[in-house]
Backbone as CSV, one residue per row, in Angstrom:
resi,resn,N_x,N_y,N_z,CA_x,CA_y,CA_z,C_x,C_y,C_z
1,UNK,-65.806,19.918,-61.020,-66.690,21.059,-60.953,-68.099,20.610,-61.334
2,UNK,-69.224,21.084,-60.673,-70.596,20.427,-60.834,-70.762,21.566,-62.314
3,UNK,-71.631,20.958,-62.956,-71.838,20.454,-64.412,-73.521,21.562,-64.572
4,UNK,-73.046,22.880,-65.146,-74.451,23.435,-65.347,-74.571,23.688,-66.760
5,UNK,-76.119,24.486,-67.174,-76.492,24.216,-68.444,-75.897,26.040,-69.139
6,UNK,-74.674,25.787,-69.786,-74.457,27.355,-70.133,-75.322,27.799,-71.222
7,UNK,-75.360,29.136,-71.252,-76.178,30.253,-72.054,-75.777,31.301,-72.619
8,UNK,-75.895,31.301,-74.046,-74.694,32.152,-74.701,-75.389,34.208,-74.462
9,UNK,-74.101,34.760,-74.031,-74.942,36.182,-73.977,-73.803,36.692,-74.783
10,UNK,-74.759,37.753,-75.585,-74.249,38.343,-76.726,-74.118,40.023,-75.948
11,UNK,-73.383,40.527,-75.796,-73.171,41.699,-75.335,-72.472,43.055,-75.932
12,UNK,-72.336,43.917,-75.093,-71.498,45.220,-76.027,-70.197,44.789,-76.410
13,UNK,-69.929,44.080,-75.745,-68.508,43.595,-75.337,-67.842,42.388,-76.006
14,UNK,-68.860,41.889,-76.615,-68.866,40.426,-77.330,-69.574,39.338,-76.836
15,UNK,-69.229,38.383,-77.013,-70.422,36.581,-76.410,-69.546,36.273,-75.169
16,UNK,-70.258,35.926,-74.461,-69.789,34.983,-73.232,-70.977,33.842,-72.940
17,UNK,-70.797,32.528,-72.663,-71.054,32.013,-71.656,-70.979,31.640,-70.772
18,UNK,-72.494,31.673,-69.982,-72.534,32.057,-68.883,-73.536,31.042,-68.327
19,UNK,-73.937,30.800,-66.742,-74.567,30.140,-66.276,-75.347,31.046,-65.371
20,UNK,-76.450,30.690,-64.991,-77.267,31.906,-64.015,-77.564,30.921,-62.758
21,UNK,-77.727,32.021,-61.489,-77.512,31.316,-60.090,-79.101,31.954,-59.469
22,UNK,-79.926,31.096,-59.005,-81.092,31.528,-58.249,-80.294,31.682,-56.957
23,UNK,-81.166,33.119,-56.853,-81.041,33.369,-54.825,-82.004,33.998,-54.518
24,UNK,-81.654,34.512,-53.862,-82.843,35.460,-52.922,-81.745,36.995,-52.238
25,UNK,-81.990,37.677,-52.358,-81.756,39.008,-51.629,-82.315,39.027,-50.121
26,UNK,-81.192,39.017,-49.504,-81.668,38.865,-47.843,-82.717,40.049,-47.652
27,UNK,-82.677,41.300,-48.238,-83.699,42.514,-48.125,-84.785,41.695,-48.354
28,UNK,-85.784,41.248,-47.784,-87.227,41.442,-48.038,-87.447,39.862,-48.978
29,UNK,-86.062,39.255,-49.264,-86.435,37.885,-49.550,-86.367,37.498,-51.273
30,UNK,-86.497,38.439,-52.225,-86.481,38.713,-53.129,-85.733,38.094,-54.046
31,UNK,-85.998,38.004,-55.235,-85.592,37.206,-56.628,-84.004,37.635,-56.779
32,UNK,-82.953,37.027,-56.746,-82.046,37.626,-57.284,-81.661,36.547,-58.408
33,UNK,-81.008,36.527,-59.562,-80.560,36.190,-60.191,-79.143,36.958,-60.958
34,UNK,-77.906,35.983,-60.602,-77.218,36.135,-60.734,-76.241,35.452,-62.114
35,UNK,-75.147,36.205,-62.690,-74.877,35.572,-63.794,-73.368,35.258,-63.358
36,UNK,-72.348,34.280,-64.197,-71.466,33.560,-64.026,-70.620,33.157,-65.349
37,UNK,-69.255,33.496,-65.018,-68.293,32.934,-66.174,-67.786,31.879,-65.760
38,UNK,-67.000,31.301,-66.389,-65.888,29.953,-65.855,-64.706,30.299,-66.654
39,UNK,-64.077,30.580,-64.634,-62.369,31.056,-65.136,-61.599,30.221,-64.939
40,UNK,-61.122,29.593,-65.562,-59.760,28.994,-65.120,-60.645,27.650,-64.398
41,UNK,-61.238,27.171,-64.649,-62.707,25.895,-63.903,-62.990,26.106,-62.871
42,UNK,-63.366,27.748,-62.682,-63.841,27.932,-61.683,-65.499,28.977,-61.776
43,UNK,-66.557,28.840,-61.591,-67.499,30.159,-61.816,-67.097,31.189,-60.985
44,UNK,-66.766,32.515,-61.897,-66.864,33.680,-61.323,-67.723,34.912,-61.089
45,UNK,-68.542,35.258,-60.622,-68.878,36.275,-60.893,-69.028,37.243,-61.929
46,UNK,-69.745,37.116,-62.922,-69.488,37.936,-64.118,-71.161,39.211,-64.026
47,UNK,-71.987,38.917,-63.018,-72.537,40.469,-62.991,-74.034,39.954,-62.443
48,UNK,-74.610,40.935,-62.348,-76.133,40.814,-61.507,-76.826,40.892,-63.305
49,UNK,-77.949,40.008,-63.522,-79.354,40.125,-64.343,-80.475,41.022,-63.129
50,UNK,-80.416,41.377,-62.683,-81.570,41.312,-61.613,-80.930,42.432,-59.954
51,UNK,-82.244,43.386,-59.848,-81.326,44.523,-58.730,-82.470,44.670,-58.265
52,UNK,-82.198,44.501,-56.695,-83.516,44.428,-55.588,-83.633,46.003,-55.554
53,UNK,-84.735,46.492,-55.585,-85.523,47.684,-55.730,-86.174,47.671,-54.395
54,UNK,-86.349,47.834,-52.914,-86.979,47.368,-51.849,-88.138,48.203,-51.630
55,UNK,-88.035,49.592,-52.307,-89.017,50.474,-52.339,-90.415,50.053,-53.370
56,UNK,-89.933,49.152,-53.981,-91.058,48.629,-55.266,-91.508,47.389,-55.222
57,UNK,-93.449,47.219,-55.570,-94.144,46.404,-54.950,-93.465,45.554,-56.409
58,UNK,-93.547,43.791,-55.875,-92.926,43.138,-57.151,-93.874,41.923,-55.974
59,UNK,-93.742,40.752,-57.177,-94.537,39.215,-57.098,-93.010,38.908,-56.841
60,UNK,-93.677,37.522,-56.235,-92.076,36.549,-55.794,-91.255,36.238,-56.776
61,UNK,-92.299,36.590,-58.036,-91.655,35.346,-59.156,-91.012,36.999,-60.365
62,UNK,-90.872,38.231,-59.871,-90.823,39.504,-60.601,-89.333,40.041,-59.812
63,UNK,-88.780,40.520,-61.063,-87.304,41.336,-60.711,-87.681,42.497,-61.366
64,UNK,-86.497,43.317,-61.013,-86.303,44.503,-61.925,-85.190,44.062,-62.357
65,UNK,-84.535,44.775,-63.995,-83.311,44.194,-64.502,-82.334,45.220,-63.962
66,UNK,-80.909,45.218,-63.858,-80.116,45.972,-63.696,-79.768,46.603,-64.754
67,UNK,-79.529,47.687,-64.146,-79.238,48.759,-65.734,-77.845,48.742,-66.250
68,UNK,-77.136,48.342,-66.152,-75.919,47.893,-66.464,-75.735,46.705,-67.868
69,UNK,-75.882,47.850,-69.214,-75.612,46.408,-70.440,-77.228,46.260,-70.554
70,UNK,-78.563,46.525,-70.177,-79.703,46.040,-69.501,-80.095,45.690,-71.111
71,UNK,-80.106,46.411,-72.019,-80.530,46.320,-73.456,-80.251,44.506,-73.630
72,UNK,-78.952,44.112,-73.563,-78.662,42.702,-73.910,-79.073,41.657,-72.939
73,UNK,-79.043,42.313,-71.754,-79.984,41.944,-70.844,-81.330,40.968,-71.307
74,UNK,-82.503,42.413,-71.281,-83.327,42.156,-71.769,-83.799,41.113,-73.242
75,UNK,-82.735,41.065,-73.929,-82.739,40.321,-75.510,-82.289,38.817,-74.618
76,UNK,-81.226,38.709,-73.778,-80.979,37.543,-73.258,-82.050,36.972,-72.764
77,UNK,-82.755,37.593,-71.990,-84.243,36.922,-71.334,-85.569,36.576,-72.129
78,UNK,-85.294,37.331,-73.227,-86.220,36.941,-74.387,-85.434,35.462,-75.113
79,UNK,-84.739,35.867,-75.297,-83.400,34.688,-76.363,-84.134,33.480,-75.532
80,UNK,-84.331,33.226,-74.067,-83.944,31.958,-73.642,-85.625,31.479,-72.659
81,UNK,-86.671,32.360,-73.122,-87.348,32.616,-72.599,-87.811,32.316,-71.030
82,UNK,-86.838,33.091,-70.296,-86.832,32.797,-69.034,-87.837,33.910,-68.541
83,UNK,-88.702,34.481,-68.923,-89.304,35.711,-68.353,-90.249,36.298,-69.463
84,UNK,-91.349,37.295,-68.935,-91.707,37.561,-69.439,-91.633,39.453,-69.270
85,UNK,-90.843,40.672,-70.275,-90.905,41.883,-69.859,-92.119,42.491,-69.882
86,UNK,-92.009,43.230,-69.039,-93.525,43.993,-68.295,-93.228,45.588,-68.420
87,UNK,-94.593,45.868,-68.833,-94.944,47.015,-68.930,-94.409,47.818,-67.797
88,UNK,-94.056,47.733,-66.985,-93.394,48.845,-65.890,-92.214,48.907,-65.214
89,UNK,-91.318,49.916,-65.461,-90.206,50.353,-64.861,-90.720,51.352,-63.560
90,UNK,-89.363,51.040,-62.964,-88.976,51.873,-62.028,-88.062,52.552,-61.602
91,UNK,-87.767,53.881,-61.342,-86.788,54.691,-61.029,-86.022,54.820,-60.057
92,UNK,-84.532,54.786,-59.343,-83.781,54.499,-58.490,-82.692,55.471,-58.607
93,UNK,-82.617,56.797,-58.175,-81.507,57.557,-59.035,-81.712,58.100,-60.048
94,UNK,-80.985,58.053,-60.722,-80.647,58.632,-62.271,-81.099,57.275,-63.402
95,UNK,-81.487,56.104,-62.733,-81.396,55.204,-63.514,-83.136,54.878,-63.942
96,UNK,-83.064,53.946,-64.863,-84.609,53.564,-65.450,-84.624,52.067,-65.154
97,UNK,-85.568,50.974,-64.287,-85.200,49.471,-64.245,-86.989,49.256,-65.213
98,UNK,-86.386,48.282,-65.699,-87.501,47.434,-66.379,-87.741,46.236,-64.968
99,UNK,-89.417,46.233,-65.318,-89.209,45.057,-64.737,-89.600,43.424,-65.682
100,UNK,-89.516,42.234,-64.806,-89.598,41.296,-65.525,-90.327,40.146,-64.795
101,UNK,-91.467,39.662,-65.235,-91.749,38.311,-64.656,-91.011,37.275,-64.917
102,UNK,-90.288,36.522,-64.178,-89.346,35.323,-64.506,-90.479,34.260,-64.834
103,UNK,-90.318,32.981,-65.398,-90.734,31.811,-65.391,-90.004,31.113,-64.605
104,UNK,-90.407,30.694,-63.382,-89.305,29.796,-62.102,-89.588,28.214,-62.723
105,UNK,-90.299,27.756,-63.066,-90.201,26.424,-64.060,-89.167,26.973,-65.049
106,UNK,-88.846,27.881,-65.644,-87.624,27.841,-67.089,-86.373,27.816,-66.101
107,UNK,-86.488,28.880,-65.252,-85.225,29.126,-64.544,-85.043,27.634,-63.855
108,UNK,-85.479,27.169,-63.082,-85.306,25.741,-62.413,-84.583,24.497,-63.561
109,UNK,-84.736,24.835,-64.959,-84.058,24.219,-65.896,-82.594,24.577,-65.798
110,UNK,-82.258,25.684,-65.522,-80.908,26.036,-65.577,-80.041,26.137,-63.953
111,UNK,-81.084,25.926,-62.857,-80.482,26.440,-61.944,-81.555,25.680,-60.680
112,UNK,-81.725,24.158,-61.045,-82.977,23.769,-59.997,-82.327,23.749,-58.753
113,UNK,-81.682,23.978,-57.859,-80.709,23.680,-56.783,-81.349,25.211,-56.558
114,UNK,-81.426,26.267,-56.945,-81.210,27.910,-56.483,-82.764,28.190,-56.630
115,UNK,-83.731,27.344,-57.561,-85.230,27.507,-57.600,-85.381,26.596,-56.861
116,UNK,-85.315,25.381,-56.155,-86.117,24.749,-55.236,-85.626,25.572,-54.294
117,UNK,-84.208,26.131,-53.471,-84.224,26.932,-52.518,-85.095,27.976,-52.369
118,UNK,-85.496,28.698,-53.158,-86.410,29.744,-53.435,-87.689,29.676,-53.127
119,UNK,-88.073,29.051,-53.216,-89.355,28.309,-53.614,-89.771,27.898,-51.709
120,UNK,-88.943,27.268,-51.722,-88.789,26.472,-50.333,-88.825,27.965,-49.125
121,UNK,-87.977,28.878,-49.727,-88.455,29.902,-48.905,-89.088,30.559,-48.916
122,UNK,-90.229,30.390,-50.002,-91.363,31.255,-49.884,-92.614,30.208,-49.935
123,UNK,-92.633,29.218,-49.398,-93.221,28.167,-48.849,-93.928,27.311,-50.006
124,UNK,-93.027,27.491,-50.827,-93.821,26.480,-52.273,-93.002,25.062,-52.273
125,UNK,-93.361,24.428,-52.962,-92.741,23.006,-53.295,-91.946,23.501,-55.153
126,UNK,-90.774,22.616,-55.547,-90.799,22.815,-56.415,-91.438,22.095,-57.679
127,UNK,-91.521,21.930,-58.891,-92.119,21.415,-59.802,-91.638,20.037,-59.746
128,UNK,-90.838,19.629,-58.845,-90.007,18.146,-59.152,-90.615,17.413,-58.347
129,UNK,-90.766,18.151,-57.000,-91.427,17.904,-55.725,-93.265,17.164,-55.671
130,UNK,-93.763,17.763,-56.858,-94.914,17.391,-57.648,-95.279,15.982,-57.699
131,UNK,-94.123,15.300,-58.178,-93.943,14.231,-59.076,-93.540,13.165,-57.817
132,UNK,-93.251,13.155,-56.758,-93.072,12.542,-55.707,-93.860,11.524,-55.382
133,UNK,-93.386,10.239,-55.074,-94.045,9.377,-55.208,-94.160,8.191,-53.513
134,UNK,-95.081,7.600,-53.001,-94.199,6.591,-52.010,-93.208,5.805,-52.315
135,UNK,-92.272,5.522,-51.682,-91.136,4.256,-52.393,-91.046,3.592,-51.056
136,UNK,-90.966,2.404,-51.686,-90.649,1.614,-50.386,-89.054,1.432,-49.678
137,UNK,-88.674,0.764,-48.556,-87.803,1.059,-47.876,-86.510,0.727,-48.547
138,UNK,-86.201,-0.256,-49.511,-85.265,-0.442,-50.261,-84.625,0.757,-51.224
139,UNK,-85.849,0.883,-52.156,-85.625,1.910,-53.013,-85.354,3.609,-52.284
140,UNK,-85.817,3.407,-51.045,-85.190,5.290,-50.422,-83.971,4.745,-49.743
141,UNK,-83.779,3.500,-49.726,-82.183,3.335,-48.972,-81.329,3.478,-50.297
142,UNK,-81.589,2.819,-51.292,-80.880,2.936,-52.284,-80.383,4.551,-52.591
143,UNK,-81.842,5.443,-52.969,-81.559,6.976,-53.662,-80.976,7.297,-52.023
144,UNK,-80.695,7.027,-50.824,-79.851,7.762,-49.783,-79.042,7.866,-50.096
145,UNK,-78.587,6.345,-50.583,-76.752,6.131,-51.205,-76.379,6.420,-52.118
146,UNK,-77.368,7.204,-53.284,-76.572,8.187,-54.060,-76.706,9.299,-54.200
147,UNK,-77.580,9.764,-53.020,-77.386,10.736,-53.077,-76.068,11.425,-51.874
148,UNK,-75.830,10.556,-51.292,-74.465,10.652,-50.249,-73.829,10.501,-51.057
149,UNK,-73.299,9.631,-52.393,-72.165,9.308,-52.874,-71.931,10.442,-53.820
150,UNK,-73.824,11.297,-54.423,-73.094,12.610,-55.262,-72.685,14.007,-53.979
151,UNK,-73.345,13.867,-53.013,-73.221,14.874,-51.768,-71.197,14.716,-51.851
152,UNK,-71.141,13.563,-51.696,-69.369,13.408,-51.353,-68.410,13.584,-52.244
153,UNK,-69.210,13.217,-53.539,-68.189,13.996,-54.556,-68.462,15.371,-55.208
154,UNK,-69.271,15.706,-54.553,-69.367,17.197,-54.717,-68.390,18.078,-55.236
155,UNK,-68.155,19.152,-56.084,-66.717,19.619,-56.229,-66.378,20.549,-55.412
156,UNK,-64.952,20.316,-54.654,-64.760,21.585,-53.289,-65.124,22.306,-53.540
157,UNK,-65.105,23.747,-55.344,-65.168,24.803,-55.330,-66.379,25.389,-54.916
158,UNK,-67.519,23.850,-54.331,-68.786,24.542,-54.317,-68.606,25.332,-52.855
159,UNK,-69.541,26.855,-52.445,-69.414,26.600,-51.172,-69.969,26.131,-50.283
160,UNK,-69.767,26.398,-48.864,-70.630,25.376,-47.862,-71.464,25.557,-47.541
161,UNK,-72.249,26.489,-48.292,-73.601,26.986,-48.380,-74.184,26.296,-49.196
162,UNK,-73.954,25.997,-50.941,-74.421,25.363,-51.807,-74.397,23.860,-51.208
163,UNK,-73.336,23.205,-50.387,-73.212,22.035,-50.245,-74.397,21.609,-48.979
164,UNK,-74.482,22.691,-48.134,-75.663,22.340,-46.965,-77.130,22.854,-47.592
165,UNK,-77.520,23.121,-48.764,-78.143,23.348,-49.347,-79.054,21.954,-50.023
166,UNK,-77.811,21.432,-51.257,-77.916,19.503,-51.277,-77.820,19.198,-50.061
167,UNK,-77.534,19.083,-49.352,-77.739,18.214,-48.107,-79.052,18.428,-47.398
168,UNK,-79.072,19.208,-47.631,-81.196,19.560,-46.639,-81.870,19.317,-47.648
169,UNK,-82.193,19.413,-48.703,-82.782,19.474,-50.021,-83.189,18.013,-50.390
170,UNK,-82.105,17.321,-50.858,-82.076,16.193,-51.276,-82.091,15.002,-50.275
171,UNK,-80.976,15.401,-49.542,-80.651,13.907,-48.504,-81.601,13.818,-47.561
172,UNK,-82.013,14.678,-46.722,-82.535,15.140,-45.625,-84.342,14.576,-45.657
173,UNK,-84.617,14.949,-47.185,-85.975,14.196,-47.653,-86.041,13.339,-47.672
174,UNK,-84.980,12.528,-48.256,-84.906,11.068,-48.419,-84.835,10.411,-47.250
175,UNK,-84.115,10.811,-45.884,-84.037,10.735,-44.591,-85.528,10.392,-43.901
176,UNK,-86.270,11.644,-43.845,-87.362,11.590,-43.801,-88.366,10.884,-44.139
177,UNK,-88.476,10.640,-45.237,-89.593,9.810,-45.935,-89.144,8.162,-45.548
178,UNK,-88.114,7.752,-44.976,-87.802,6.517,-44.852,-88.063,6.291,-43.039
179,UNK,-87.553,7.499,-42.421,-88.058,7.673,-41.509,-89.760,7.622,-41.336
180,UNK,-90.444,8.391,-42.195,-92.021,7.860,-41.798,-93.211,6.709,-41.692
181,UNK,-91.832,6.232,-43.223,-91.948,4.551,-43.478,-91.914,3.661,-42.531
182,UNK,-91.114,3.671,-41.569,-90.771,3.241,-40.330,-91.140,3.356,-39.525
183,UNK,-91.748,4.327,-38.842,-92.235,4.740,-37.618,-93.811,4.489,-37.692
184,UNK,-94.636,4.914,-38.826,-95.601,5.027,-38.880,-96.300,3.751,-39.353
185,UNK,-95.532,3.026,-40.230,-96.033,1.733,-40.719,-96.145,0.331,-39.811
């Protein structure tokens, strides 16, 4: 099973840890962040941090929290300072959402695979992407071959979404950049 950074949440209910998943909400493209148990060595689904509001103006990098538990919620996002809470809610129903500026550099600590996707779809580079350097043709043949050798041991439970995800992300660059080395030099 691939290897993430857990985060203890203290709830009505008692502590769990948990791991959080960057996505996007196909509505309009939007921040989702999702939270995660490990059952049996597997991540399950353990609940939404974060509920697309489509009627409400928000920044790429801004959620509203879900109102569900939202109190521990909110203390969790402070606890780990992934965000910053903002002066304005919004109404949906019967319900009250806070909203929240995320920090996508904190979140990318816990979840860089789901923030460079993000990022990538709203046409940014990520913070790693920064740091990118030329390498010559040895050294991108080399990082090809491990990054094929972590692509292949990947753990099945991932799905084949997360796995064509590393594969465009990681390999696909490395592809590239050896490719330009070549052609252009």
């Amino acid at each position: 099973m691939k290897e993430f950074k857990t985060l203890g949440y203290d709830w009505e209910c008692g502590h769990e840890d948990l791991i959080i998943r960057v996505l996007s909400y196909a509505d309009r493209k939007r921040l989702y962040i999702g939270l995660y148990k490990e059952e049996n060595g597997e991540w399950e689904d353990f609940g939404n941090l974060t509920v697309n509001l489509p009627h409400e103006d928000v920044k790429k990098n801004e959620a509203f929290i879900d109102h569900n538990f939202f109190e521990s919620k909110l203390q969790f996002i402070k606890k780990y300072q992934l965000g910053e809470i903002l002066p304005e809610t919004a109404v949906s129903g019967y319900c009250t959402f806070s909203k929240v500026a995320f920090d996508l550099d904190r979140l990318e600590e816990f979840d860089p695979d789901g923030v460079c996707a993000y990022r990538e779809l709203h046409g940014e580079k990520s913070s790693s992407e920064d740091e990118e350097e030329d390498l010559d043709d040895y050294t991108l043949i080399k990082k090809m071959h491990d990054l094929t050798e972590r692509y292949l041991t990947l753990d099945d439970g991932l799905s084949s979404a997360e796995k064509a995800a590393f594969l465009k992300v990681e390999i696909a660059e490395v592809a590239y950049a050896f490719y330009i080395n070549n052609v252009f030099s």
